[in-house]
C-alpha positions as CSV (number, residue, x, y, z in Angstrom):
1,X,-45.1,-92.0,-116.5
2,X,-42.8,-95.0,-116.3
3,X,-45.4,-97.1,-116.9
4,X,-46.1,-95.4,-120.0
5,X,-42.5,-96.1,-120.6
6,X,-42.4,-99.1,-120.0
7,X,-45.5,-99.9,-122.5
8,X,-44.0,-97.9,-125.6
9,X,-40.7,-100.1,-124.8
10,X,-43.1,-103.2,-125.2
11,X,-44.5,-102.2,-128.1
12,X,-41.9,-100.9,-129.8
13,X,-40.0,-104.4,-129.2
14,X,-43.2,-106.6,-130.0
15,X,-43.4,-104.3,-133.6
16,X,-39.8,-105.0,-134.4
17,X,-40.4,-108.8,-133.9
18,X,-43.3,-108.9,-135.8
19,X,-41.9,-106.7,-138.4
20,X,-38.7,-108.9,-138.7
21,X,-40.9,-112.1,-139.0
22,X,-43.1,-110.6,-141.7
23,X,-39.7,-109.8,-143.5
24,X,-37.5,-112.6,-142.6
25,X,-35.3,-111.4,-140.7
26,X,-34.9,-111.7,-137.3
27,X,-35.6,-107.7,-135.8
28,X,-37.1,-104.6,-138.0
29,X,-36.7,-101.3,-137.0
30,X,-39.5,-100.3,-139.2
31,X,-41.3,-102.6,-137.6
32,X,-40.6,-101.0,-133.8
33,X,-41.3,-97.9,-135.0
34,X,-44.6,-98.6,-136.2
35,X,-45.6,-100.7,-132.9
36,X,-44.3,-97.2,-130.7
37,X,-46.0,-94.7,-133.0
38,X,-49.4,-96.7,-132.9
39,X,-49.3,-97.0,-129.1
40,X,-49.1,-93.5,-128.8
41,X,-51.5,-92.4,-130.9
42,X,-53.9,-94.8,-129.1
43,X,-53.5,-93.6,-125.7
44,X,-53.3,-90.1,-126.5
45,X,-56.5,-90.8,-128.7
46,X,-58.0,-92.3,-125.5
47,X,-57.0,-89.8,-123.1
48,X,-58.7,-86.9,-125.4
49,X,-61.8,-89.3,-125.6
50,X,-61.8,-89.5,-121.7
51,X,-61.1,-85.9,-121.1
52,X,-64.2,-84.9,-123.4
53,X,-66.2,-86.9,-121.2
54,X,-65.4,-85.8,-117.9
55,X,-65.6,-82.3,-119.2
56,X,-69.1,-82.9,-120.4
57,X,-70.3,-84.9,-117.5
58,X,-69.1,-81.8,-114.7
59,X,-70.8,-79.5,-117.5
60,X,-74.3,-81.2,-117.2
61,X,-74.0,-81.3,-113.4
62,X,-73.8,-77.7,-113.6
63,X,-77.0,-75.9,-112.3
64,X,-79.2,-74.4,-115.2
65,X,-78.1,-70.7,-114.4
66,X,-74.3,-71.4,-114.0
67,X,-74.8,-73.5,-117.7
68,X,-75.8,-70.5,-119.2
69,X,-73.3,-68.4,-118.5
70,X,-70.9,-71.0,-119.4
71,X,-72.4,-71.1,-122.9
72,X,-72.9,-67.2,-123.3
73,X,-68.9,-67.4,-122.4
74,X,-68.0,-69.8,-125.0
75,X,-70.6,-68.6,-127.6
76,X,-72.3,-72.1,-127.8
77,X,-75.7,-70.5,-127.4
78,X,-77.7,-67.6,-127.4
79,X,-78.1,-65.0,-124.4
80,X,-81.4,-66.1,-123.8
81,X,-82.3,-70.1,-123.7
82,X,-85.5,-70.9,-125.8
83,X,-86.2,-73.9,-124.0
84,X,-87.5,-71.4,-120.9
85,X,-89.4,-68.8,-123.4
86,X,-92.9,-68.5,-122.8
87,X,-94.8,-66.3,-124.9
88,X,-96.3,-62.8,-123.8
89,X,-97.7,-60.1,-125.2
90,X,-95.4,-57.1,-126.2
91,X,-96.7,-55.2,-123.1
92,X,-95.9,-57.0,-120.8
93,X,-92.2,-56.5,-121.5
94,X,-91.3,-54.1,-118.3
95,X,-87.2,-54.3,-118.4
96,X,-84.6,-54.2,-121.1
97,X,-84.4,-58.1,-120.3
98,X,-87.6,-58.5,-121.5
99,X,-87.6,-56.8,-124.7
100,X,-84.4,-59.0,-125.2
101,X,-86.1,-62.0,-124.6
102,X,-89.2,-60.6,-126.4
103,X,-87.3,-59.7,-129.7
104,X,-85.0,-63.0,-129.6
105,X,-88.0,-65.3,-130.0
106,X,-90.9,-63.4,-131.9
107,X,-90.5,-64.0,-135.9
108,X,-89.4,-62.1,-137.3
109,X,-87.8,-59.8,-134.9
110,X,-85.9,-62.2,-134.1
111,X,-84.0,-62.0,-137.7
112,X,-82.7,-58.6,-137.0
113,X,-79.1,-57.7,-136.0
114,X,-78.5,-57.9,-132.3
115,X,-76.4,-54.5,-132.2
116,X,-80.4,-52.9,-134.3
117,X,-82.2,-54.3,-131.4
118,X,-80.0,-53.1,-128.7
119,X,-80.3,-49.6,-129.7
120,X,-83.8,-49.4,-130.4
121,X,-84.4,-51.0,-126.7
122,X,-82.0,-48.5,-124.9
123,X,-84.0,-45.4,-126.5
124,X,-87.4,-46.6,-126.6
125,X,-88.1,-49.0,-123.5
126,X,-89.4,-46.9,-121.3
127,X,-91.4,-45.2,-123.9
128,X,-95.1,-46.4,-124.5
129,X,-95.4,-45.8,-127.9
130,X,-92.5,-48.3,-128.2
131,X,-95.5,-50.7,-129.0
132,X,-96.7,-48.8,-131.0
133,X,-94.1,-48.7,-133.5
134,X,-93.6,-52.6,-133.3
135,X,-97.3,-53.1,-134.5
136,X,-97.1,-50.6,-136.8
137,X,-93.9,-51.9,-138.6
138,X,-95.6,-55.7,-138.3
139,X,-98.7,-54.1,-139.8
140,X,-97.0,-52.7,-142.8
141,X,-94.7,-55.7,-143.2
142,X,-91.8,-53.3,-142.4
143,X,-89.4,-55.9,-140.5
144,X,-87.6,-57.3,-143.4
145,X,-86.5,-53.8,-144.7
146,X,-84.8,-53.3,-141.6
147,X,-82.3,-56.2,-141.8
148,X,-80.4,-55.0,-144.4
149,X,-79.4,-52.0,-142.1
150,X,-77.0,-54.4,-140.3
151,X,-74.9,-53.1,-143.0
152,X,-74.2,-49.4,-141.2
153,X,-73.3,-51.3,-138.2
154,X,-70.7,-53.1,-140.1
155,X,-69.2,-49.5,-141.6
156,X,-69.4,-47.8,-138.0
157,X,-72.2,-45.5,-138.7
158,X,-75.2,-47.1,-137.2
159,X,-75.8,-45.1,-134.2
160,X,-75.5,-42.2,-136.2
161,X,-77.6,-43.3,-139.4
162,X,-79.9,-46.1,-138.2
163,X,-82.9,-43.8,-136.8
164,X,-83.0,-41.6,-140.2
165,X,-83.4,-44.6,-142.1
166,X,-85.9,-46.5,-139.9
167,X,-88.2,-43.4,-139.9
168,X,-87.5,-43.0,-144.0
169,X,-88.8,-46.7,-144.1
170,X,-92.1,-46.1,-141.7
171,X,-92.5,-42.8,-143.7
172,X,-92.7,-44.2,-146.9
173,X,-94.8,-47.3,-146.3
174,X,-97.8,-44.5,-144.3
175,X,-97.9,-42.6,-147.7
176,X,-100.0,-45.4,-149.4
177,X,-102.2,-45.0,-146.4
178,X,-102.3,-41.9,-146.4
179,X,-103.5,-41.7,-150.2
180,X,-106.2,-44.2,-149.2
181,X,-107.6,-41.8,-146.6
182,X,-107.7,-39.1,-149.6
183,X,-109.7,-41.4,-152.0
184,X,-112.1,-42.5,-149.4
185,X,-112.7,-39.3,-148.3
186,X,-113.2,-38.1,-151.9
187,X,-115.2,-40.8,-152.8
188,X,-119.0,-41.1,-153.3
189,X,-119.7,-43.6,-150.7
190,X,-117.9,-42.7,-147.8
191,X,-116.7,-46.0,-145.8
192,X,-116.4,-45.2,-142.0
193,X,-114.7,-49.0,-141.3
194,X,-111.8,-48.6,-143.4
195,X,-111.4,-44.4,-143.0
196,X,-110.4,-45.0,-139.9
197,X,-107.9,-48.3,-140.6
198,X,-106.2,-46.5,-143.4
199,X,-105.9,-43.1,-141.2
200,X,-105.0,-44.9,-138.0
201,X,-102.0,-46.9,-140.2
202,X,-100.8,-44.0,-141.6
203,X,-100.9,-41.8,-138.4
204,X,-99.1,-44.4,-136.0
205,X,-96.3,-44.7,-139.2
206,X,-95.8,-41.1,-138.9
207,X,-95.4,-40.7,-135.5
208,X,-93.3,-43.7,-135.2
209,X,-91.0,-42.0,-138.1
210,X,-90.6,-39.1,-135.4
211,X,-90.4,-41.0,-132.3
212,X,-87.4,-42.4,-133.7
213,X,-86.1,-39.0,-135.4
214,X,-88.0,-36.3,-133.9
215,X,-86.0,-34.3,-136.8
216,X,-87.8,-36.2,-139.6
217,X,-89.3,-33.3,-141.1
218,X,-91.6,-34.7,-143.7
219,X,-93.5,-36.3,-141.3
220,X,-94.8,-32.9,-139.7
221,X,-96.2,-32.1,-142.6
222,X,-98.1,-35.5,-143.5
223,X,-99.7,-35.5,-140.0
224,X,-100.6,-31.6,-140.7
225,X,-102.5,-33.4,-143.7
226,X,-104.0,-35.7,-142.4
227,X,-105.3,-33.8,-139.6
228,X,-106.6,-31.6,-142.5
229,X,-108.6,-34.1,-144.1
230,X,-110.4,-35.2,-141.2
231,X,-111.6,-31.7,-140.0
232,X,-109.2,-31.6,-137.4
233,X,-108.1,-28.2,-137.7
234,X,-105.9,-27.4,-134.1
235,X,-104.1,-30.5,-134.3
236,X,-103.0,-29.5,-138.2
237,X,-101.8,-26.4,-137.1
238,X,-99.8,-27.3,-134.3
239,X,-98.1,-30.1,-136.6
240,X,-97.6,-27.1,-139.1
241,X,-95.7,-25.1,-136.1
242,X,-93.6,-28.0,-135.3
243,X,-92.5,-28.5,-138.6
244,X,-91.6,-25.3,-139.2
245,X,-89.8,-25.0,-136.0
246,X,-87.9,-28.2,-136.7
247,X,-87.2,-27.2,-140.3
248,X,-86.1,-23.5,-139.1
249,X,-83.4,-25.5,-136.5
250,X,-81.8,-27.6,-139.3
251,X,-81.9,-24.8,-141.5
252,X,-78.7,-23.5,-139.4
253,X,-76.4,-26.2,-139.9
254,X,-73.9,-25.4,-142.5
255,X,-75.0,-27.8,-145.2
256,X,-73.5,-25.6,-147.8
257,X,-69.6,-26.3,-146.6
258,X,-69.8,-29.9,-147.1
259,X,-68.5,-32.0,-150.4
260,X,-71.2,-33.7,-150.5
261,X,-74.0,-33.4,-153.0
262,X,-77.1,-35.2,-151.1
263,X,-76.0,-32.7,-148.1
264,X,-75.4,-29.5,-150.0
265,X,-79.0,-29.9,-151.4
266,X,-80.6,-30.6,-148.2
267,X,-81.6,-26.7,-147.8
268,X,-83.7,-26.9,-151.1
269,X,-86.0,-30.2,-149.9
270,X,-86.1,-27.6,-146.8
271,X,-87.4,-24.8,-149.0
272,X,-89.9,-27.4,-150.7
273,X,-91.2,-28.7,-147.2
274,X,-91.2,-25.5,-145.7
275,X,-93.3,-23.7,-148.7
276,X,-96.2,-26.8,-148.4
277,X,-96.4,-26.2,-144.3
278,X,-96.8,-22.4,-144.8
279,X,-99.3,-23.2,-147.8
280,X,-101.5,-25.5,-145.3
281,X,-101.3,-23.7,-142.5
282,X,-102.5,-20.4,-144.6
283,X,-105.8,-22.6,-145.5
284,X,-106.1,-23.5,-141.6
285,X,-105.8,-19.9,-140.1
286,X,-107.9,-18.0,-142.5
């Protein structure tokens, strides 16, 4: 510390000479304040410069595991570290860690909000038609619809909301299959190949849709249809019970008190729903 003292004094005499030369005069203060000002800013300047230095040469001698954690903590990098990814089939995925890993480097997963992936992994991991809905929603290009959902995380409604509208997403994109199924059936020249893509896309869409919100109505009664269409007469009737069941549960929740008009008219698309399952399962029991 004196030494620094010591040094500023120097400097700040050496400026003041230098200054009053420049000048003509014999001292300037202006001058001896520069000289002590600019021999601060350079050793503090160097001492910063030094200090990064260290800092970074203990960081790299860090071992690879005690790095990480030191990054996670400071939020320079991800959870997982790409340089040690090594692709695998979704499968293979055994622990929550896995999925995490899977879904952080697979495109374009890997695009979705960390808060969506979370929850999908803590209700689905030990499920094995968790595969199934990730090929499903890759098959039918469904991935990009679901970042924008970020958005009920941001308004605090996402645990609530984000299953409803996943299965609403999956639901819509099997009805284009299942209209496929319908034609080719219909059709003239029956083609076997493509009967059973088109069915098998729009069956694993609707039972995704349900494995997400087993109270997705709707979906009962496309599978009920579909079973229909194929000659599969047992496995319409049982999804006709179970829509009718789930319809009958929701039915007792008092829509009717609420304000809101999407809500109050919820008993009306039950009505609808409930009228087609009772229709079809008629046809099936006859």
């Amino acid at each position: 510390m004196k030494l620094f003292v010591i040094m500023i004094g120097i400097a700040t005499a050496i400026g003041g000479f230098v200054g009053g030369r420049i000048t003509d005069s014999t001292f300037s203060f202006l001058g001896s304040l520069v000289g002590g000002v600019g021999l601060i800013i350079c050793i503090l300047s160097l001492g910063a410069y030094f200090q990064y230095q260290e800092e970074r040469k203990r960081k790299e001698s860090l071992p690879p595991e005690l790095r990480e954690v030191f990054d996670r903590w400071t939020g320079k990098k991800p959870l997982i570290s790409k340089s040690r990814w090594t692709p695998r089939p979704f499968f293979e995925n055994k622990s929550k860690d896995d999925f995490k890993e899977w879904f952080a480097h697979v495109e374009p997963w890997n695009r979705l909000d960390f808060r969506l992936m979370d929850i999908l992994i803590e209700k689905l991991y030990t499920n094995p038609m968790f595969e199934v809905f990730v090929h499903t929603s890759q098959d039918h290009n469904l991935v990009p619809k679901f970042i924008p959902l970020q958005a009920l995380f941001d308004k605090g409604v996402g645990e609530v909301s984000i299953f409803p509208h996943i299965a609403s997403i999956l639901y819509e994109a099997a009805l284009k299959n299942r209209d496929s199924v319908r034609q080719i059936i219909s059709s003239k020249q029956l083609n076997d190949s493509e009967l059973k893509k088109q069915y098998g896309l729009a069956m694993d869409a609707f039972e995704s849709s349900l494995l997400l919100e087993p109270n997705f109505y709707p979906s009962y009664l496309q599978l009920a249809i579909l079973k229909y269409l194929i000659g599969n007469k047992s496995d319409a009737i049982k999804f006709c019970n179970q829509g009718l069941e789930t319809i009958a549960r929701m039915k007792q929740a008092p829509f009717q008190k609420t304000n809101i008009p999407s809500i109050q008219n919820a008993n009306l698309e039950f009505d609808k729903v409930e009228a087609q399952l009772k229709s079809l399962l008629g046809k099936l029991v006859v």
